[in-house]
C-alpha positions as CSV (number, residue, x, y, z in Angstrom):
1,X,100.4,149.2,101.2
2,X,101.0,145.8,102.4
3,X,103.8,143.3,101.2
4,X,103.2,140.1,99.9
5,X,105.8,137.1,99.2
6,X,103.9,134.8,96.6
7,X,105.5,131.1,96.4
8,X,104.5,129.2,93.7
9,X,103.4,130.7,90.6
10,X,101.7,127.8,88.3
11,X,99.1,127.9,86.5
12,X,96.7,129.0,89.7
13,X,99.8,131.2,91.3
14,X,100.7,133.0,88.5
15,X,97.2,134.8,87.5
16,X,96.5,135.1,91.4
17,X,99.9,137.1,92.1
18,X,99.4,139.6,89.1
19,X,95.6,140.0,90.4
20,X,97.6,141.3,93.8
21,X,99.6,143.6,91.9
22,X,96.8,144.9,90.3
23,X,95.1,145.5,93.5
24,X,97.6,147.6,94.9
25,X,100.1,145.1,96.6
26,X,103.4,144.7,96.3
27,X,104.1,141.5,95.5
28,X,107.9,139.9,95.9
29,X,107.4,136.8,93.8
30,X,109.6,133.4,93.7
31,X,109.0,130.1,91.6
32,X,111.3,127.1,90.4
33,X,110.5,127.9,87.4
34,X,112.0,130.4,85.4
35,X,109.1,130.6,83.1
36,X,107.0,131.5,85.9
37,X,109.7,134.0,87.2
38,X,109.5,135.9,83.7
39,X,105.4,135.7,83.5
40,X,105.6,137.4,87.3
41,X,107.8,139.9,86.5
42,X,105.9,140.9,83.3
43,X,103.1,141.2,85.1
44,X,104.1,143.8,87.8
45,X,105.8,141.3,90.3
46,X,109.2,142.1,92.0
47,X,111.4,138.9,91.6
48,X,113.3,137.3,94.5
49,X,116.3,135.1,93.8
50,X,114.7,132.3,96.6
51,X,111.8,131.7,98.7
52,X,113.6,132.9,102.2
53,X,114.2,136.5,100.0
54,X,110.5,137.0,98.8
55,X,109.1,135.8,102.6
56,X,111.8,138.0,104.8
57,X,110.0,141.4,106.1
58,X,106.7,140.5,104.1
59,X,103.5,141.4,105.8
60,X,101.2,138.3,103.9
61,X,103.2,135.1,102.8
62,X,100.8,133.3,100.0
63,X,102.1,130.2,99.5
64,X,100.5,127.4,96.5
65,X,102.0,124.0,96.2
66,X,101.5,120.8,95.2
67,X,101.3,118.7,98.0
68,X,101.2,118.6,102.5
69,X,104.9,117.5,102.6
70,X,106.1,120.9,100.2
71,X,104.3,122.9,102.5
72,X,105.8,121.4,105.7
73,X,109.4,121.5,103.7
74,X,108.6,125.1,102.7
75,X,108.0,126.3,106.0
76,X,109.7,124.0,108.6
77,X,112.1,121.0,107.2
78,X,114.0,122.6,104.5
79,X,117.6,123.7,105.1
80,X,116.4,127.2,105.6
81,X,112.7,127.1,106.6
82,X,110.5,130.2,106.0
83,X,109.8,130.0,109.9
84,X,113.3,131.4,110.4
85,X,112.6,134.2,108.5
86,X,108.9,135.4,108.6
87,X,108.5,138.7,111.0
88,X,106.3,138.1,113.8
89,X,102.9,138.8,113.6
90,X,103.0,138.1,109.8
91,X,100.5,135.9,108.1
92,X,100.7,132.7,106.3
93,X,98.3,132.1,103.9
94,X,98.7,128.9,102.5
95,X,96.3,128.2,99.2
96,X,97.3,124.9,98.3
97,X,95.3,121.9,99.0
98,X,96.6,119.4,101.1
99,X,96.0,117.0,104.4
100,X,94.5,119.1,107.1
101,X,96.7,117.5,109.7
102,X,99.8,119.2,107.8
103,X,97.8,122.5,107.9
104,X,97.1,122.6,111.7
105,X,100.5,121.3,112.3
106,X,102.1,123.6,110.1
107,X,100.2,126.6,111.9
108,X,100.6,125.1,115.5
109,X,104.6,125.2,115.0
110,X,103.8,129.0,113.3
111,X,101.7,130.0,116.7
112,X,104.8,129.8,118.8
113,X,106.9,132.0,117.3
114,X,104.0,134.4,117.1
115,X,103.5,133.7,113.2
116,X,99.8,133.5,111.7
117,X,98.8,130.8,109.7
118,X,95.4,130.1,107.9
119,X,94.7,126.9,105.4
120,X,92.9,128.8,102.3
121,X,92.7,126.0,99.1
122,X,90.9,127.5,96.3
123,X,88.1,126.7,94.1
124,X,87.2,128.6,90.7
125,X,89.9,126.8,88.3
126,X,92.8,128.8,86.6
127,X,89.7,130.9,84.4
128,X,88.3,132.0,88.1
129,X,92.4,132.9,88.8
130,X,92.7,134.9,85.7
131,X,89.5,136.6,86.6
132,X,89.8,137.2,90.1
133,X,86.7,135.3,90.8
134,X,88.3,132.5,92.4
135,X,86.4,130.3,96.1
136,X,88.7,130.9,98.8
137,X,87.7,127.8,101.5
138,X,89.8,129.3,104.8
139,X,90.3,127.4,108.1
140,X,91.9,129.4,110.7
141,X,91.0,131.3,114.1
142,X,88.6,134.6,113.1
143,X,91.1,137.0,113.6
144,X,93.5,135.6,111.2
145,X,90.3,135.5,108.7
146,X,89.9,138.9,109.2
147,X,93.4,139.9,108.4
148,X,93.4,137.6,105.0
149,X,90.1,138.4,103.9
150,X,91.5,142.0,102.1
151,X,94.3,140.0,100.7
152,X,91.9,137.5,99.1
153,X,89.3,139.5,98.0
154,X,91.5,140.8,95.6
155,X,92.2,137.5,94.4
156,X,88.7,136.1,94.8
157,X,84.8,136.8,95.2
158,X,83.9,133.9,97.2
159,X,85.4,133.9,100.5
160,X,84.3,131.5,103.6
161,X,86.0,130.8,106.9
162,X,84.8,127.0,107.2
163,X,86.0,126.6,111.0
164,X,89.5,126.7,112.8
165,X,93.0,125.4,111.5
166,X,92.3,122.8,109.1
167,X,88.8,123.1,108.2
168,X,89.4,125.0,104.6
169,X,90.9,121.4,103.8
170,X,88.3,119.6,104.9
171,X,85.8,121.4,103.2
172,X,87.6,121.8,100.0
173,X,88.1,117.6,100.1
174,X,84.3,117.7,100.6
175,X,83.6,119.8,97.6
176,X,86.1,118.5,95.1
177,X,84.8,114.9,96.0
178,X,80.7,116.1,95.2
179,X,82.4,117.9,91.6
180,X,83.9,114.1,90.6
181,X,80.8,112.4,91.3
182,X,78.9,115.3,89.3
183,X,80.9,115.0,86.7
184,X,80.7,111.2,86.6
185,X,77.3,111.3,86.4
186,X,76.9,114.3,83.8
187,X,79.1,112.1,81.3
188,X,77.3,109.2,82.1
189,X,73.9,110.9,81.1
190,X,75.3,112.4,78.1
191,X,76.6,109.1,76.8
192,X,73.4,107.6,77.4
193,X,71.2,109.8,75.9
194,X,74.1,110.2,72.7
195,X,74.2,106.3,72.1
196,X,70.3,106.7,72.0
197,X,70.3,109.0,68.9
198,X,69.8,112.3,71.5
199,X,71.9,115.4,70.3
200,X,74.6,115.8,73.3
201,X,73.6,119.7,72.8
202,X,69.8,119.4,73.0
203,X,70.1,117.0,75.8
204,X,72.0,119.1,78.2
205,X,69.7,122.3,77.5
206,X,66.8,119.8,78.7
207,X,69.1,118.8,81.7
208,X,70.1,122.0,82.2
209,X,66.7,123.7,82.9
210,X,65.2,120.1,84.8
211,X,66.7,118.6,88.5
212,X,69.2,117.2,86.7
213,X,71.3,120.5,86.6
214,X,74.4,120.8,88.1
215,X,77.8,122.7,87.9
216,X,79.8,120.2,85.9
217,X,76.5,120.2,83.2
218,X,75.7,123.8,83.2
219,X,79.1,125.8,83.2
220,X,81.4,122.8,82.1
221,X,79.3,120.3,79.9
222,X,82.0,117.8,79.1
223,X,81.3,116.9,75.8
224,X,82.8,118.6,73.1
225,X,81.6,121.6,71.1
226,X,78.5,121.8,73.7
227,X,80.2,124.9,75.2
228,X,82.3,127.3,73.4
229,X,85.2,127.6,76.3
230,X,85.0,124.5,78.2
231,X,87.8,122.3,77.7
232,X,85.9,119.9,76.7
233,X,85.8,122.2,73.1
234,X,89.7,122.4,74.1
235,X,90.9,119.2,73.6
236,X,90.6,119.0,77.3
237,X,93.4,121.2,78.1
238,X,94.2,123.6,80.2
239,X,91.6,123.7,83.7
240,X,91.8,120.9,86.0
241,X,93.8,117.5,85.6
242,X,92.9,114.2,86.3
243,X,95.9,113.9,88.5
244,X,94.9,117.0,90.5
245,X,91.5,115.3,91.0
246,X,92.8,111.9,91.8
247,X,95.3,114.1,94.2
248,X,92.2,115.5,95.9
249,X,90.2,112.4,95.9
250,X,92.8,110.7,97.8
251,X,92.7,113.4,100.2
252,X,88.7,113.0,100.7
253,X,89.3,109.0,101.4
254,X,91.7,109.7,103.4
255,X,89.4,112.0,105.4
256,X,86.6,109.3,105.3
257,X,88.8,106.8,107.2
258,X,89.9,108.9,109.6
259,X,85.8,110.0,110.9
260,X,85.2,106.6,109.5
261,X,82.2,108.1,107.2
262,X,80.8,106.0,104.2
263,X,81.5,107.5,100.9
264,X,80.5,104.5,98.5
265,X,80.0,107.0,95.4
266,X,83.5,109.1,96.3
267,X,85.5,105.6,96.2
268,X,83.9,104.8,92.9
269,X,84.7,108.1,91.5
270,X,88.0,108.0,92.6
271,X,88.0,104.5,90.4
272,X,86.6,106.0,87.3
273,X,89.6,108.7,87.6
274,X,92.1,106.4,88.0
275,X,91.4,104.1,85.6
276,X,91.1,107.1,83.0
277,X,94.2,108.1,84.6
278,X,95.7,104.5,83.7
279,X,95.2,105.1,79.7
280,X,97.3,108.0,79.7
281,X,95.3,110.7,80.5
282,X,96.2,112.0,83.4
283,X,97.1,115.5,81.8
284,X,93.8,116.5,80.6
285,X,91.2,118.2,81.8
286,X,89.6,115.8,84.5
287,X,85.8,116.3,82.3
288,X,87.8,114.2,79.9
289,X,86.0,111.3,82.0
290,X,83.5,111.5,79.0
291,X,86.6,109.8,76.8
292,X,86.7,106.9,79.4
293,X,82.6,106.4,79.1
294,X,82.9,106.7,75.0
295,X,85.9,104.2,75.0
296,X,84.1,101.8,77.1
297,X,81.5,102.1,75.0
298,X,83.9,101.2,71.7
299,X,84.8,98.3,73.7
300,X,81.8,96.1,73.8
C-alpha cells in the first residue's frame, strides 16, 4: 500500500487523514499543532517530528494550508523545502485553496525535478471531511488526475478534474463565490418573510420545494432551530468561517480582475461578509450573515 505524508491537520486535515488510514494507507502525519499531532496519532496516523520527515520517501504528499504563500514556503522557500526531499515521480497533492498562479508555479518548479503536482481545494465542509463525502475540484495534467483520484476517493465522493494546473482554483473561487451570494440571498428572504409575521420554518419548506431552492436553504438554512445540525442551531460554530469565506472571496475578485469579468453580486457579497466580519464575527459560521440582516434590522 501506498504512503502518504499529510501536512496540515485542522479541522479539514484532521478527519481527511484518519479517512486515509481507514482506507488502507499509511499515513505519516505532521501539524504545528500538537493538538492535531495527538488527534492523528489516535486516529491510526504515524507521527513525524517535521514536515521534511512525513514527505521524505512518501508515494502521495497531501498538503492543506491556509494560504498561496504557505504552500510556496512549504514546498520551495523554506529553509528546507519539501522539493529537496520528495522522491521523483511522487505526487503532490495540494488541497488547500489558494491563488492559481501559486498553484501552477508551485507545480511548474515540481515538473523539473520530475515531481507531480495537482491543485485539489475541497468542497463538502469539515461534516463532508468527517464523512468522507467531501468535492475534490482538481487542476492538473490527466495523468496526474489519474494517479490522485484512488487517493481521493477515499477522502471524498465528488471528484472532478476542472482543467490543467490551476483550474481546481479557479473553479473552487467560482463556486465559493455562487455559495456567498446564495447564502446572502437565503438570509435576506428569511428575514423578510420573518419581519412579515412568516414562521422562518414554514417559509423555507415553501422555498424549499419552489425555484427558490438552493444549497445554502435546503441543506444549511441559516436561521436557527430550522435544521437540527446546521450551525445555524449551533450557535454558528464549527463549519465554515466568515474569514475563510472573505479569504475565498478575495481570491474570486482577484480572479475577476485578472479576465477582467463583471461580478457586481460577488463584490457586494464580499461587502456583506466583511462588514459582518467588522462586528466581531469573523469566527462563526459564515451563515451567521443572517445576524448581520437581523441587526440591521434592530437598527432602524
Amino acid at each position: 500500500m501506498n504512503t502518504i505524508a499529510f501536512i496540515g491537520l485542522g479541522n479539514m486535515g484532521g478527519p481527511m487523514a484518519a479517512n486515509l488510514v481507514k482506507a488502507g494507507f499509511e499515513v505519516r502525519a505532521f501539524d504545528l499543532s500538537q493538538a492535531a499531532q495527538d488527534t492523528a496519532k489516535a486516529n491510526g496516523c504515524e507521527v513525524a517530528f517535521s514536515a521534511q520527515e512525513a514527505a521524505t520517501d512518501a508515494d502521495f504528499i497531501i498538503s492543506m494550508l491556509p494560504a498561496g504563500k504557505h504552500v510556496r514556503g512549504l514546498y520551495i522557500e523554506d529553509d528546507a523545502p519539501l522539493f529537496d526531499v520528495i522522491k521523483r515521480g511522487a505526487l503532490v497533492i495540494d488541497c488547500s485553496t489558494i491563488d492559481g498562479d501559486t498553484a501552477r508555479s508551485v507545480a511548474a518548479d515540481g515538473e523539473k525535478l520530475g515531481i507531480g503536482f495537482v491543485d485539489a481545494p475541497v468542497s463538502g465542509g469539515v461534516g463532508g471531511a468527517q464523512a468522507a463525502t467531501l468535492t475534490f475540484i482538481v487542476g492538473g495534467s490527466v495523468a496526474e488526475f489519474r494517479q490522485a483520484k484512488p487517493v481521493l476517493e477515499a477522502m471524498g465522493k465528488n471528484i472532478f478534474h476542472a482543467g490543467d494546473h490551476g483550474a481546481g482554483q479557479v473553479a473552487k473561487a467560482c463556486n465559493n463565490m455562487l455559495l456567498s451570494i446564495l447564502m446572502a440571498g437565503t438570509c435576506e428572504a428569511i428575514n423578510m418573510g420573518i419581519k412579515n409575521g412568516l414562521d422562518p420554518a414554514v417559509l423555507s419548506e415553501i422555498m424549499k420545494q419552489s425555484s427558490g431552492g438552493n444549497w445554502a436553504l435546503n441543506v444549511y438554512n441559516p436561521y436557527p432551530g430550522v435544521m437540527e445540525n446546521a450551525p445555524a442551531s449551533k450557535n454558528y460554530q464549527g463549519g465554515f468561517q466568515v474569514d475563510l469565506m472573505i479569504k475565498d472571496l478575495g481570491l474570486a475578485m482577484d480572479i475577476s480582475q485578472q479576465s477582467a469579468s463583471a461580478v457586481p453580486m460577488g463584490s457586494a457579497a464580499r461587502s456583506l461578509f466583511t462588514l459582518h466580519k467588522a462586528k466581531g464575527n469573523g469566527k462563526l459560521d459564515f451563515s451567521s450573515l443572517m445576524k448581520f440582516y437581523q441587526d440591521k434590522e434592530g437598527e432602524s
